[in-house]
N, C-alpha and C positions, 0 to 999 in steps of 0.2 A: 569441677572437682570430681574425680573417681575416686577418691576415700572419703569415706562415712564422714561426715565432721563431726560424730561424737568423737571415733578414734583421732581424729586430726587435733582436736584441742585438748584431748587427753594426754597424748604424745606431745603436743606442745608443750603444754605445762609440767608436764615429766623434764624435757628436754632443756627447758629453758632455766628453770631450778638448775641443774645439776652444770650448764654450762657457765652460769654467773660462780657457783661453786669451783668447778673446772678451772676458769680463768684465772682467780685469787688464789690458787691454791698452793703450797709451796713445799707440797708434802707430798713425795712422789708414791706412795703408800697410799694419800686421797688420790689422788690422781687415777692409780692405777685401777682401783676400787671403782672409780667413777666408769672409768673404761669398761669395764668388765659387765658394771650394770646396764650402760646404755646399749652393749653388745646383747646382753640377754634379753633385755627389753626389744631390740632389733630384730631377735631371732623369734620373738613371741607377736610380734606386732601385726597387726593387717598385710596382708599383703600385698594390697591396691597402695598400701599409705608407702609401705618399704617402695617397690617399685617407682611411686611417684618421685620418694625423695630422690632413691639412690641413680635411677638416671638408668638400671640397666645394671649398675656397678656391684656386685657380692660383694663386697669385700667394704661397701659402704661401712662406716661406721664401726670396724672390725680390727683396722690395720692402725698400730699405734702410732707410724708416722705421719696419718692424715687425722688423728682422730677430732681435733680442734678444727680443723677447717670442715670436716665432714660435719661435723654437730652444729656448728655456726650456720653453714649450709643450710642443715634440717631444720633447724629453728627461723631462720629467714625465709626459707620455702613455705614452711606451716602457718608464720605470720602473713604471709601474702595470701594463702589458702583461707586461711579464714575470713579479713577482711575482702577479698571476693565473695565469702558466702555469705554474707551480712547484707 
């Protein structure tokens, strides 16, 4: 792992909150709210953890028609990062 695991389970737990939130949601106002934050959060984050997730991709995490498979992504990438570093 090239990101810190404090920031990898920080981010996880960040990430994974807001997508169980995400998924239920039926309120495109949370929704978009959601987007926005995990976008800032993105833009604030490590940038060993971004690179790892996003593969190379800017626009990870950024573009509203990927945004649920990009986040599910992140959250399954940092699940396996972590339980490697255990």
């Amino acid at each position: 792992m090239k990101a810190d695991k404090n920031a990898v389970e920080q981010a996880y737990a960040f990430f994974h909150q807001k997508l169980k939130v995400y998924e239920h949601s039926t309120s495109e106002r949370e929704m978009d709210h959601i987007e926005d934050t995990i976008a800032d959060y993105a833009n604030s984050m490590s940038k060993d953890l971004f690179n790892e997730l996003s593969q190379g991709n800017p626009s990870f995490l950024h573009e509203h028609t990927a945004f649920q498979e990009d986040l599910t992504k992140a959250v399954l990438l940092m699940e396996s990062m972590i339980s490697e570093a255990d």
